[in-house]
C-alpha positions as a Markdown table, in Angstrom:
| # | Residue | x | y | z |
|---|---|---|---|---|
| 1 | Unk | -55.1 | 9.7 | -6.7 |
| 2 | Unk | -57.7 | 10.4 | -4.2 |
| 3 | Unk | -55.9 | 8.6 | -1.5 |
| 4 | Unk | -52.5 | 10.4 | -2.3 |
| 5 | Unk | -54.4 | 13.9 | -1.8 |
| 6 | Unk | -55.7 | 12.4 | 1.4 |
| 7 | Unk | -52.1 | 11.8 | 2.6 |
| 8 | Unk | -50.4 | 15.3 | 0.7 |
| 9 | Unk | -52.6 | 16.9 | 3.6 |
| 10 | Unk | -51.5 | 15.2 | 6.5 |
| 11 | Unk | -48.1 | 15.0 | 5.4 |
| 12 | Unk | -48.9 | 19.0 | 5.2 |
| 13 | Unk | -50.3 | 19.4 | 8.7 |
| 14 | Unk | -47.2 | 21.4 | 10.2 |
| 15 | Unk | -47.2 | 23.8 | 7.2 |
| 16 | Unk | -50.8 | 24.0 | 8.0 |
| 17 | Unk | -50.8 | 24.7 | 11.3 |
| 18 | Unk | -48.2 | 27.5 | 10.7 |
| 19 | Unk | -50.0 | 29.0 | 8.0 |
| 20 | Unk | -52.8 | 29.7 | 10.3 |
| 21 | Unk | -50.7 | 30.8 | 13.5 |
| 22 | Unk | -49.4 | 33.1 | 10.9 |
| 23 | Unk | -52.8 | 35.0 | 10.2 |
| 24 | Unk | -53.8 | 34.4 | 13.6 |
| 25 | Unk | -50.6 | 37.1 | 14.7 |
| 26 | Unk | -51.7 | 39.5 | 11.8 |
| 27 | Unk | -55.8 | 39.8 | 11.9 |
| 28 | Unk | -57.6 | 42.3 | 9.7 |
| 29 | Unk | -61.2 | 43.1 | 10.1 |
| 30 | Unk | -63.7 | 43.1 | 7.2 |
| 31 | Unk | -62.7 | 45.2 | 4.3 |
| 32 | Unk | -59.7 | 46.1 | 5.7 |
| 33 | Unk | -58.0 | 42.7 | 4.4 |
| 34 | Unk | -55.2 | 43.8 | 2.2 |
| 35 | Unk | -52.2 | 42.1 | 3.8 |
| 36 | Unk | -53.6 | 39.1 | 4.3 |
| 37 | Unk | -55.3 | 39.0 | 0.9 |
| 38 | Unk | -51.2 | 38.9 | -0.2 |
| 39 | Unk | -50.1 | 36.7 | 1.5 |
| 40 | Unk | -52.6 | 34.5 | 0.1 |
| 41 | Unk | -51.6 | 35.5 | -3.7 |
| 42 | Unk | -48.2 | 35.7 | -2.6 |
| 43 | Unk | -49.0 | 31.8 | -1.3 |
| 44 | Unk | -50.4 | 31.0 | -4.2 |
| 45 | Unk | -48.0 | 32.8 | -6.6 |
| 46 | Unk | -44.8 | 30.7 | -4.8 |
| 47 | Unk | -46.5 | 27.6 | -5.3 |
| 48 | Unk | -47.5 | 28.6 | -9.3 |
| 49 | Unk | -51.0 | 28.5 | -9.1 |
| 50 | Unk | -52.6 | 31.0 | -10.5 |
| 51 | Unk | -54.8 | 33.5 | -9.1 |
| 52 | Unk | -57.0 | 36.6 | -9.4 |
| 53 | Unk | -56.9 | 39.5 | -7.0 |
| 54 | Unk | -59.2 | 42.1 | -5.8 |
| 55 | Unk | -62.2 | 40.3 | -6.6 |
| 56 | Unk | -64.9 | 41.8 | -5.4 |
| 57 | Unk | -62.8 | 43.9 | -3.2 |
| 58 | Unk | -60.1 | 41.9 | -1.3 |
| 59 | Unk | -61.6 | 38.2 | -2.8 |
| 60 | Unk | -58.5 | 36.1 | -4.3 |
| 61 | Unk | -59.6 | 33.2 | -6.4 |
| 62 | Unk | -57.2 | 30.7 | -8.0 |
| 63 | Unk | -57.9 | 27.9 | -10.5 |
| 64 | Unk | -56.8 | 24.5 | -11.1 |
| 65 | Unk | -57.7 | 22.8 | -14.2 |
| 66 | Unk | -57.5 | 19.4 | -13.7 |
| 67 | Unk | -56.1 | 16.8 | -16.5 |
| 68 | Unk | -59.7 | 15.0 | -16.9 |
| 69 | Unk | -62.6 | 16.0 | -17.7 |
| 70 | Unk | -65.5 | 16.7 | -15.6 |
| 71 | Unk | -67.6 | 19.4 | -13.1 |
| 72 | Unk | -66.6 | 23.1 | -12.1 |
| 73 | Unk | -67.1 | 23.3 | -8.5 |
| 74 | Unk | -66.1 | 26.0 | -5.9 |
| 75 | Unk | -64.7 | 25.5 | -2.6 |
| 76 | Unk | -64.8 | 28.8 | -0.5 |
| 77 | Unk | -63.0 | 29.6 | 3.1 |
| 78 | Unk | -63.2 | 33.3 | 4.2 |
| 79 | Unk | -60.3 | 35.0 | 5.6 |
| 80 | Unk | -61.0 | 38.4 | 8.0 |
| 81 | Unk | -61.0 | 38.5 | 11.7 |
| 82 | Unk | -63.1 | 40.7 | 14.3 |
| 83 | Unk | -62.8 | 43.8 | 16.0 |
| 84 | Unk | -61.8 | 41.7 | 19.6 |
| 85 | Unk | -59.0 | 42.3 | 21.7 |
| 86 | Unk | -57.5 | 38.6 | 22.2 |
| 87 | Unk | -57.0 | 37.2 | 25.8 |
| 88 | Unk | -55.2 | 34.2 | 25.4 |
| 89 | Unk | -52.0 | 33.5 | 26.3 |
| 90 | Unk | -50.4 | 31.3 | 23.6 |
| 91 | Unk | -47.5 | 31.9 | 21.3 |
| 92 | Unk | -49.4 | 33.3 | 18.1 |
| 93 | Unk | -51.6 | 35.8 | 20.0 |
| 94 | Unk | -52.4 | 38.5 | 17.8 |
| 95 | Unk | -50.1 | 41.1 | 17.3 |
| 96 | Unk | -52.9 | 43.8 | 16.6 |
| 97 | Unk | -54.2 | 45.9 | 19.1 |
| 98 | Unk | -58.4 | 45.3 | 19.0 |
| 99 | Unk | -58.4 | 42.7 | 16.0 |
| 100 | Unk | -58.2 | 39.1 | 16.4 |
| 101 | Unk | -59.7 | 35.5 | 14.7 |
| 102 | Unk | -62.1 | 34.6 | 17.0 |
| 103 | Unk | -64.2 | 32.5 | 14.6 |
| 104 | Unk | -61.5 | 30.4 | 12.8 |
| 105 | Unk | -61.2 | 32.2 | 9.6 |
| 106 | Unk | -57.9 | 31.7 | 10.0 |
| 107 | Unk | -58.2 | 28.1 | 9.8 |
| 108 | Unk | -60.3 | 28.1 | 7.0 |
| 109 | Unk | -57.4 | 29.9 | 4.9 |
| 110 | Unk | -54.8 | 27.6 | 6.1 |
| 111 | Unk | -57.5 | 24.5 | 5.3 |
| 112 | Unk | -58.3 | 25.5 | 2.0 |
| 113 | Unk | -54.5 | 26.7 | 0.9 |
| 114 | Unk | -52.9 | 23.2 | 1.7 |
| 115 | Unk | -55.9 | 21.9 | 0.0 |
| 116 | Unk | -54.8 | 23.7 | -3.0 |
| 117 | Unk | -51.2 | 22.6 | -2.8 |
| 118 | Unk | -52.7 | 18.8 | -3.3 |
| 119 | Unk | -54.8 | 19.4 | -6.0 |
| 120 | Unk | -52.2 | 21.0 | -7.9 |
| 121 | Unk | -49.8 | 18.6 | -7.5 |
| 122 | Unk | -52.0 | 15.9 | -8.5 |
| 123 | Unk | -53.7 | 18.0 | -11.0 |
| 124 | Unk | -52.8 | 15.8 | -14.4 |
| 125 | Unk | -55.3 | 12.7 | -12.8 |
| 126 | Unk | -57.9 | 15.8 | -11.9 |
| 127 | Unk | -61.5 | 15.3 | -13.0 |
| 128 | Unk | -62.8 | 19.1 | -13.3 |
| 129 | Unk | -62.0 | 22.2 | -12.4 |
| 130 | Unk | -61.8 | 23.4 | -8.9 |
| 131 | Unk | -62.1 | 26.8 | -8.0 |
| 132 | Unk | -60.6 | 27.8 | -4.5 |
| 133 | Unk | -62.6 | 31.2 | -3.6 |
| 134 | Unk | -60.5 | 33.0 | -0.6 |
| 135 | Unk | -63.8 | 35.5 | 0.4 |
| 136 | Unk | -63.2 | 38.9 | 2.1 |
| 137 | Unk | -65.6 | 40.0 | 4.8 |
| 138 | Unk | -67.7 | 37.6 | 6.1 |
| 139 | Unk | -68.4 | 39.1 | 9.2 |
| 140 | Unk | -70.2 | 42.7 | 8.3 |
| 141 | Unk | -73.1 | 43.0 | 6.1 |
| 142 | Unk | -72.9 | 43.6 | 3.3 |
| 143 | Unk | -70.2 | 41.1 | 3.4 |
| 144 | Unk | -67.6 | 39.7 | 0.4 |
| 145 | Unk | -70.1 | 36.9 | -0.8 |
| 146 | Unk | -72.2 | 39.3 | -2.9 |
| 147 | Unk | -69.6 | 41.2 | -4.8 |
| 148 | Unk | -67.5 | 38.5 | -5.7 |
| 149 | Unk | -70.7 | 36.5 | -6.9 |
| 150 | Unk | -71.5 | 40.0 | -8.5 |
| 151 | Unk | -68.2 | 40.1 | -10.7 |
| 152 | Unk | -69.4 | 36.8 | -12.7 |
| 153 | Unk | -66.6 | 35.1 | -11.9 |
| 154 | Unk | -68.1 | 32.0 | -10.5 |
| 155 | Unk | -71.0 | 31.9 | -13.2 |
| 156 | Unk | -69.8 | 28.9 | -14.6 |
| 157 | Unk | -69.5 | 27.2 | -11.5 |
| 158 | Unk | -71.2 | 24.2 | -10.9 |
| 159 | Unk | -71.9 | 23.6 | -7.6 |
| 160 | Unk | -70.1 | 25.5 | -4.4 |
| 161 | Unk | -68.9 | 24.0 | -0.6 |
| 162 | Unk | -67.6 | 25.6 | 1.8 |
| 163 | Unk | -67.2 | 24.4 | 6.0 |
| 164 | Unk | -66.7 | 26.4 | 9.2 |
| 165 | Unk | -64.5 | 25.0 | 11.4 |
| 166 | Unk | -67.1 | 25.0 | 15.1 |
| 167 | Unk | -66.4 | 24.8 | 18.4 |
| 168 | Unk | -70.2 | 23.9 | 19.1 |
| 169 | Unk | -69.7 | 20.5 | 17.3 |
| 170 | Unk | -67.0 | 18.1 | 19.0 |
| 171 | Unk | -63.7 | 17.3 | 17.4 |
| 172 | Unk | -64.3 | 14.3 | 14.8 |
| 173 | Unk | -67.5 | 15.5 | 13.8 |
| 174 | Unk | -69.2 | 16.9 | 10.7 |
| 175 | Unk | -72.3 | 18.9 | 11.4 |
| 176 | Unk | -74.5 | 19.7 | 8.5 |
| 177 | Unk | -78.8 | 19.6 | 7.6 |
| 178 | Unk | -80.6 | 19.5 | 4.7 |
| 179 | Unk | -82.6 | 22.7 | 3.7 |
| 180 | Unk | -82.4 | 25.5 | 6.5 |
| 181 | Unk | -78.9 | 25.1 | 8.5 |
| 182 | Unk | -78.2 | 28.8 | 9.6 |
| 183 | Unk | -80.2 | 31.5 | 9.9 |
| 184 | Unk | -80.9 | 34.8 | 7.9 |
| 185 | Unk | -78.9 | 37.5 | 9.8 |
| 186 | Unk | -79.8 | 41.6 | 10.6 |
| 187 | Unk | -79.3 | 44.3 | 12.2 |
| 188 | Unk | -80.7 | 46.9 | 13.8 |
| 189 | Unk | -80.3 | 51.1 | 15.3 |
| 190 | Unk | -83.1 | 52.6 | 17.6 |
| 191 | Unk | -82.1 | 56.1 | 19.1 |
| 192 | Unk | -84.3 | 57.7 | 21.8 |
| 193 | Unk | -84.4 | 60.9 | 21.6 |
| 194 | Unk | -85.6 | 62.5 | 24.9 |
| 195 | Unk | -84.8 | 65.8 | 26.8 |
| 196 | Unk | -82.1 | 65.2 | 29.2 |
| 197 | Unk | -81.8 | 67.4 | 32.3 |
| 198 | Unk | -80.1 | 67.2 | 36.1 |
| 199 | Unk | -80.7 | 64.0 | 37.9 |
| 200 | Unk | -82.4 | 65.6 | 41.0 |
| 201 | Unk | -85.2 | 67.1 | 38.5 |
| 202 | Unk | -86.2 | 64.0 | 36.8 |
| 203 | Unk | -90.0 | 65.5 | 36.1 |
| 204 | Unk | -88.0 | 68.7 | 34.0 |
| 205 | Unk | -86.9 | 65.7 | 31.5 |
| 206 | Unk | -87.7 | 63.0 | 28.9 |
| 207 | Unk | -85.5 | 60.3 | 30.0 |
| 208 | Unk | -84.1 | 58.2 | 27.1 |
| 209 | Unk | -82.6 | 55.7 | 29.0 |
| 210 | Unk | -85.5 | 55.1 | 31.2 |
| 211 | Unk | -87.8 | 54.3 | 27.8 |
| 212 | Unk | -84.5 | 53.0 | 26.2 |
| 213 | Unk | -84.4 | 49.9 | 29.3 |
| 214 | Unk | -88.5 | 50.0 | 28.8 |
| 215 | Unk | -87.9 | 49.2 | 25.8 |
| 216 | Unk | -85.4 | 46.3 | 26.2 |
| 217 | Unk | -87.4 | 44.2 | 27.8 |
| 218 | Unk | -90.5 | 44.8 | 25.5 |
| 219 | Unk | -88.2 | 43.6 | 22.7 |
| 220 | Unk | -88.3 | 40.4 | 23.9 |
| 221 | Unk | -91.9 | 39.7 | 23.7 |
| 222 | Unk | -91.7 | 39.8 | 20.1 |
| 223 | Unk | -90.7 | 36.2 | 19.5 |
| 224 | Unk | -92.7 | 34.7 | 22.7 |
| 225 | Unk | -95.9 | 36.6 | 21.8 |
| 226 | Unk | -95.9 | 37.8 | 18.6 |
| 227 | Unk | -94.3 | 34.9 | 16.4 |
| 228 | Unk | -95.9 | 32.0 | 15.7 |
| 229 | Unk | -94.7 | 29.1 | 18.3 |
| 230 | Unk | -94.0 | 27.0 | 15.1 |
| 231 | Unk | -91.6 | 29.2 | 13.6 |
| 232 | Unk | -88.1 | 30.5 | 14.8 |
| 233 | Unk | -86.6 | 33.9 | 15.7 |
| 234 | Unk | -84.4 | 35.6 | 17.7 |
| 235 | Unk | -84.1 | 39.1 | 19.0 |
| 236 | Unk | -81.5 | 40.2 | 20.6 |
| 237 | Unk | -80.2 | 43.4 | 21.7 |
| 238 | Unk | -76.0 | 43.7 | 21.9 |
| 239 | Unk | -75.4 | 47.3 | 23.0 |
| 240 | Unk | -77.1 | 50.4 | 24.9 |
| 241 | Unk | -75.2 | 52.9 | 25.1 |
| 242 | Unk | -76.4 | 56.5 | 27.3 |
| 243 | Unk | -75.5 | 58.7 | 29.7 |
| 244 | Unk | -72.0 | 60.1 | 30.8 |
| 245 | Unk | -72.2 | 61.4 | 34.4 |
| 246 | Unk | -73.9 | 60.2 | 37.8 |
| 247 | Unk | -75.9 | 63.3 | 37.6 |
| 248 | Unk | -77.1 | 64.1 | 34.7 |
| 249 | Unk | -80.3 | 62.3 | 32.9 |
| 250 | Unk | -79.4 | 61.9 | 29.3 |
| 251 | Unk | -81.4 | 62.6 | 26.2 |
| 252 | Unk | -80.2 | 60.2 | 24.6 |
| 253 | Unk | -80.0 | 56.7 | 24.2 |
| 254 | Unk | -79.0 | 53.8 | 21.6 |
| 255 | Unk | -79.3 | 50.5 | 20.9 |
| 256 | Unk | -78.2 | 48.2 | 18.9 |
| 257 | Unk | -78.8 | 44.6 | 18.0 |
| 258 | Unk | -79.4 | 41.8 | 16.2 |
| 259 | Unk | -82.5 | 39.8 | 14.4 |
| 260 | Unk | -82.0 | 36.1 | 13.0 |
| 261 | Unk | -85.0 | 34.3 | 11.6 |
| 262 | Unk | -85.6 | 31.5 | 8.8 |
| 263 | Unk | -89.0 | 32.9 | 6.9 |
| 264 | Unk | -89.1 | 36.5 | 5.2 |
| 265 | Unk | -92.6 | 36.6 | 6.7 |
| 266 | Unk | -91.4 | 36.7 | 9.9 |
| 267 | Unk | -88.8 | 38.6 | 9.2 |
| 268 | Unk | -91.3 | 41.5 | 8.5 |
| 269 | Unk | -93.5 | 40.6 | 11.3 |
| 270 | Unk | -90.6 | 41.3 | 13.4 |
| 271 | Unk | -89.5 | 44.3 | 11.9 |
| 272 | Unk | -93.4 | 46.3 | 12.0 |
| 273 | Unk | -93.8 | 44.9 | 15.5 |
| 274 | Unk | -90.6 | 45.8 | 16.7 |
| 275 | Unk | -91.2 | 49.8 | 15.4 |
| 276 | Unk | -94.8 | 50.0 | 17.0 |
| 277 | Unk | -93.3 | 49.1 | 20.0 |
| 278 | Unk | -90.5 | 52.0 | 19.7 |
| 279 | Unk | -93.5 | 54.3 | 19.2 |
| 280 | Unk | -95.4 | 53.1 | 22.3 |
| 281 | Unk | -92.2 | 53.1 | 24.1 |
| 282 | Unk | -91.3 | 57.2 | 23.6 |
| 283 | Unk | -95.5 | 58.1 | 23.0 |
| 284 | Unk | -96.0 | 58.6 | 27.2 |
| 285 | Unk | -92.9 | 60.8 | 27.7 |
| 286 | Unk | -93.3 | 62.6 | 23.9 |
| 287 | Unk | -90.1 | 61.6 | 23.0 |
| 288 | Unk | -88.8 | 61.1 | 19.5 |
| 289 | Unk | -86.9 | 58.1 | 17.9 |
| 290 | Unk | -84.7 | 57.1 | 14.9 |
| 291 | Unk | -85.5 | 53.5 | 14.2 |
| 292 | Unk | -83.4 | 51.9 | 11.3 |
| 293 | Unk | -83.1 | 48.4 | 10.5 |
| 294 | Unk | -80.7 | 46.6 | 8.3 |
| 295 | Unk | -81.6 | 43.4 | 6.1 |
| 296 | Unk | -78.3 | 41.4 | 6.1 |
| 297 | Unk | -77.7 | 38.0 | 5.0 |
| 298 | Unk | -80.6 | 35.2 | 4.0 |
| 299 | Unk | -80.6 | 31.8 | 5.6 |
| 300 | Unk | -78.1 | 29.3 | 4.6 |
| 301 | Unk | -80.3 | 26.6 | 2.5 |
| 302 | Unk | -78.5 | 23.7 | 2.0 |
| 303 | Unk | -79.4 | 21.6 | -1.0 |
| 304 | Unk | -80.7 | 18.5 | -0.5 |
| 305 | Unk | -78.6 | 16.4 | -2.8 |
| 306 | Unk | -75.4 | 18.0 | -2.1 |
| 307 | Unk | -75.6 | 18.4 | 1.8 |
| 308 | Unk | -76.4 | 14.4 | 1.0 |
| 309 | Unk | -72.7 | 13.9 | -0.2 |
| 310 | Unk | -71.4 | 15.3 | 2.9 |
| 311 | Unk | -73.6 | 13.5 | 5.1 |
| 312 | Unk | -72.8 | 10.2 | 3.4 |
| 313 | Unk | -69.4 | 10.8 | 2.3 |
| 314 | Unk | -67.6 | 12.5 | 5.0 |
| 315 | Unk | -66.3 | 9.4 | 6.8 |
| 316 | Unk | -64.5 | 8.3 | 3.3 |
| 317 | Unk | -62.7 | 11.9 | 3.8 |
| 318 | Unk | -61.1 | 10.1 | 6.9 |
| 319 | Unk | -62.2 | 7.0 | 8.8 |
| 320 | Unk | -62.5 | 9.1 | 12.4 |
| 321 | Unk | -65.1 | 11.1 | 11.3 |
| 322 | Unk | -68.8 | 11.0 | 11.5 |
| 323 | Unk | -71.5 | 13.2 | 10.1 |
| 324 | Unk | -74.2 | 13.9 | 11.7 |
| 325 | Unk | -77.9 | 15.9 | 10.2 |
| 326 | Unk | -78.5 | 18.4 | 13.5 |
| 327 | Unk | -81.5 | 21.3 | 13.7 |
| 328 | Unk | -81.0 | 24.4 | 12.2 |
| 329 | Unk | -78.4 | 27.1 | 14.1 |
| 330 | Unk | -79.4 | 30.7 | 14.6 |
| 331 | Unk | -75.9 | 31.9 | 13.8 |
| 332 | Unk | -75.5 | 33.1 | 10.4 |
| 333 | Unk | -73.6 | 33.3 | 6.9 |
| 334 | Unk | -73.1 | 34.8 | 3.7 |
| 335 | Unk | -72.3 | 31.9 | 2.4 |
| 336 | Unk | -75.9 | 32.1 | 1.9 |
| 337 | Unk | -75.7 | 34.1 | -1.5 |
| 338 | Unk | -73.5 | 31.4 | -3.1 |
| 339 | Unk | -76.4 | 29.3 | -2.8 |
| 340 | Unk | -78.9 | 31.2 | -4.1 |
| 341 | Unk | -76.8 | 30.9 | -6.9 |
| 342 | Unk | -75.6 | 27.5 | -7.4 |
| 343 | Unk | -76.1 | 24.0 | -5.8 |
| 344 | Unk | -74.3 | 23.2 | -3.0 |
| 345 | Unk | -73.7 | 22.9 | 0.7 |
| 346 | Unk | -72.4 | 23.9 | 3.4 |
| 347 | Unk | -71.1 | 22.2 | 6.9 |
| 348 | Unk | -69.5 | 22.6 | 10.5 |
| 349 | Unk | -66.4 | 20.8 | 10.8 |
| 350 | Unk | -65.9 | 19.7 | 14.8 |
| 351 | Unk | -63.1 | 21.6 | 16.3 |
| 352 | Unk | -64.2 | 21.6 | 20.1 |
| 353 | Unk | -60.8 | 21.6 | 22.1 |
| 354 | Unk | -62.4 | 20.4 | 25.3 |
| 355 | Unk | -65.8 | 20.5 | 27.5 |
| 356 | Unk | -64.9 | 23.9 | 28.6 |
| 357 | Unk | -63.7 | 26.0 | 25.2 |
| 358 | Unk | -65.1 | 29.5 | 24.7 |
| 359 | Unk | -67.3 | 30.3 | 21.8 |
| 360 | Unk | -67.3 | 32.3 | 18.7 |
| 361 | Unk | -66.9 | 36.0 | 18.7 |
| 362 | Unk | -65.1 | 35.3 | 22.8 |
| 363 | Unk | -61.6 | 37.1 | 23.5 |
| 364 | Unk | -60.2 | 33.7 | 24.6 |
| 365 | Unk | -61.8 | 31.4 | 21.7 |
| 366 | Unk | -59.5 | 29.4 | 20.1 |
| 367 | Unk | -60.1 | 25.7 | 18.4 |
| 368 | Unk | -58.9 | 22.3 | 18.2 |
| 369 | Unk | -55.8 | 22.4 | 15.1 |
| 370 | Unk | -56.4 | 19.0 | 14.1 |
| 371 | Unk | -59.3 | 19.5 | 13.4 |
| 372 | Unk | -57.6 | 21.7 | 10.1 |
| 373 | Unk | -57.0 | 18.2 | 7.7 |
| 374 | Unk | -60.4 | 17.0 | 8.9 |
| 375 | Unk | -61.7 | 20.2 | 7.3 |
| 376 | Unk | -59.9 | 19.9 | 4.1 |
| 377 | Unk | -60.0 | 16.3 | 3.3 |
| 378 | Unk | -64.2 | 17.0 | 3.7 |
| 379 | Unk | -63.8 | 19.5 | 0.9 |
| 380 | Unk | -61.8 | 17.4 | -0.9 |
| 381 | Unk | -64.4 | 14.3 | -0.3 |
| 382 | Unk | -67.7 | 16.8 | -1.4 |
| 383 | Unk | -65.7 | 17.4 | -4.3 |
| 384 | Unk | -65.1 | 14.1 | -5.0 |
| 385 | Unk | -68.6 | 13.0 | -4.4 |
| 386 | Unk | -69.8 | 15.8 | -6.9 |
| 387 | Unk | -67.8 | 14.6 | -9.5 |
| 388 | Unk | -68.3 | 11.0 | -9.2 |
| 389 | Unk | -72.8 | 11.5 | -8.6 |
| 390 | Unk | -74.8 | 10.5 | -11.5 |
C-alpha cells in the first residue's frame, strides 16, 4: 500500500506542478487568504474529502480516516504569500500587483493536496487517521499556528510534521536537527523623535536621523558584546525610514527590524539592552523615543524521537534522497506552537534549482518543482514511521 502511495504521487507530478503554478499566479498575503483558502476546499470538496473551513481564520483542515486502526497524526503545509513584487520572467508569474510566493508556500499546498488525493484513495488499507492542516498566515506574527491550535481541533492529535521546501539545502536532500532547528522570531519599532529644522541650521535641531544611524550601528554590538559568545542571536535592522527633502533635517525617524534567538534569557537580555541603548542614543540631543518590541514566534524544537524518523526514514520515502542532521537556522516558524503542543518534527526539503538561485523573501526566488514528490512522499514516510514505531 505504501509503495502504491509512493507511485499515486509521481504519477500525480503534472497535477502537482499545476496546482502550484496556479497559486503562484494568484498570491494572497497573510490574513488576506480567502480565495485561495477555496480553492483548497473547493480541491478538496471535488475530490470528496471532507473538510473544515475557516479554522482559525482562513485554516482548512480535512480528514481521512483510514480503514485500520492506529495513530492520529497531523501533516501541516501553509499557504499565504508575501507582500513582494515578483521579478521573474516565467509563465506563472504572479498576476497580483505587490504579492507574490517567494518562500514556497505554494508548493507546500500543492505537496500536501496530492498527498491527500493518495491517502484517500488508498484509505480502506490506512492505519490511523491523518489530518492534512492547510495553515493561514505563516508569515506575520501572530501567524495561523496559534488560532487553529486554539480552536481544539487538533487536541486529539498525536504527533504533527510538517517540511519547508528550501532553497538553502540542495535538491535531493532532507535537512532536519534534533532539539533547536529554527529560531524564535521578533520584531521590533523605535521612533526618534527629535526637532527637525532647515538643513543649513543644523545646531537649531534635534536630528533624528543623525541619532536614528547612531543608533544603527550601536545595535549591532548587542550580540558581539553583550551576549554570551556561547549562545546565538541576531539583530538585525530591515528599514529606516526619515526625511523627505534635501533640505530639511527631519524630526523624525523609524526603524524597524528583526530579533531571532534560541534562549528566552537572551531574548530579554536583548530586549533591556537594546532600550538602554535608545535612551543613550537620544539622552545627548534631548530627544524623545517610542521603543516597542514585539514577541513573535518561539524556536522550532524538534523532538528527538520524531525528527529521528525523518532522519532515518527519509531515504525509504525515495531512494535519491538523503537526510542529513545540520546546526540550527536563524530563520523562523510558527510551526513552532504545534510543537509545544504535540510531538513531532519538522524538516527542509532540498529544492535548490542551481549554484546561483535567490533566496527566500527575494523578488526573483523560485525553486526546484521536483523537489514537490520529494516533499510529499517524506510526509508520507514520517507518517508511516509514526505508525509503525513501537
Amino acid at each position: 500500500m505504501w509503495e502504491e502511495i509512493k507511485k499515486a504521487i509521481d504519477a500525480s507530478y503534472d497535477d502537482m506542478v499545476q496546482i502550484r503554478r496556479h497559486l503562484h499566479q494568484y498570491p494572497e498575503i497573510s490574513f488576506h487568504e480567502e480565495k485561495t483558502a477555496a480553492f483548497i476546499a473547493d480541491t478538496y470538496e471535488k475530490w470528496g474529502i471532507p473538510c473544515q473551513t475557516k479554522v482559525g481564520g482562513n485554516g482548512v483542515i480535512a480528514t481521512i480516516k483510514g480503514g485500520k486502526p492506529g495513530k492520529k497524526v497531523a501533516l501541516r503545509a501553509d499557504f499565504d504569500a508575501l507582500p513582494i513584487q515578483e521579478e521573474n520572467d516565467v509563465p506563472y508569474k504572479s498576476k497580483v500587483d505587490g504579492s507574490m510566493h517567494a518562500c514556497g508556500h505554494d508548493g507546500h499546498t500543492a505537496a500536501l493536496l496530492t498527498l491527500a488525493k493518495a491517502f484517500y484513495d488508498h484509505k480502506e488499507e490506512l492505519p490511523g487517521t491523518v489530518v492534512l492542516v492547510h495553515q493561514h498566515a505563516e508569515e506575520y506574527a501572530p501567524g495561523g499556528a496559534k488560532p487553529i491550535i486554539e480552536t481544539g481541533i487538533l487536541s486529539d492529535v498525536d504527533a504533527v510534521f510538517g517540511t519547508h521546501l528550501w532553497v538553502d539545502t540542495p535538491y535531493g536532500t532532507i535537512h532536519t536537527s534534533k532539539g533547536n532547528f529554527m529560531a524564535g522570531a521578533d520584531r521590533f519599532e523605535i521612533t526618534i523623535k527629535g526637532k527637525g529644522g532647515h538643513g543649513a541650521l543644523p545646531h537649531q535641531t534635534k536630528d533624528a536621523l543623525v541619532i536614528g544611524s547612531q543608533l544603527v550601528t550601536s545595535l549591532q554590538q548587542i550580540v558581539s558584546r553583550r551576549v554570551d559568545p556561547l549562545e546565538t542571536a541576531v539583530v538585525t535592522v530591515g528599514q529606516f525610514e526619515s526625511g523627505f527633502a534635501f533640505n530639511i533635517i527631519p524630526d523624525t525617524a523609524k526603524l524597524t527590524g528583526t530579533v531571532r534567538t534560541f534562549n528566552s534569557d537572551v531574548q530579554e537580555l536583548i530586549i533591556r539592552e537594546m532600550e538602554k541603548m535608545v535612551q543613550s542614543a537620544c539622552l545627548p540631543y534631548e530627544a524623545d523615543y517610542e521603543f516597542d518590541y514585539f514577541k513573535g514566534y518561539p524556536p522550532v524544537v524538534n523532538h528527538e524521537q520524531e525528527a529521528d524518523l525523518i532522519l532515518n526514514h527519509a531515504s525509504e520515502a525515495d531512494p535519491e534522497l538523503i537526510a542529513e542532521e545540520i546546526p540550527p537556522v536563524m530563520a523562523g516558524e510558527d510551526f513552532a506552537y504545534y510543537l509545544l503542543e504535540k510531538p513531532g518534527a519538522f524538516f527542509f526539503t532540498g529544492a535548490r534549482i542551481d549554484d546561483h538561485y535567490y533566496p527566500h523573501h527575494h523578488p526573483k526566488f523560485d525553486f526546484d518543482e521536483r523537489a514537490l514528490p520529494h516533499a510529499a512522499k517524506t510526509l508520507l514516510q514520517a507518517y508511516r514511521s509514526y505508525q509503525e514505531k513501537n
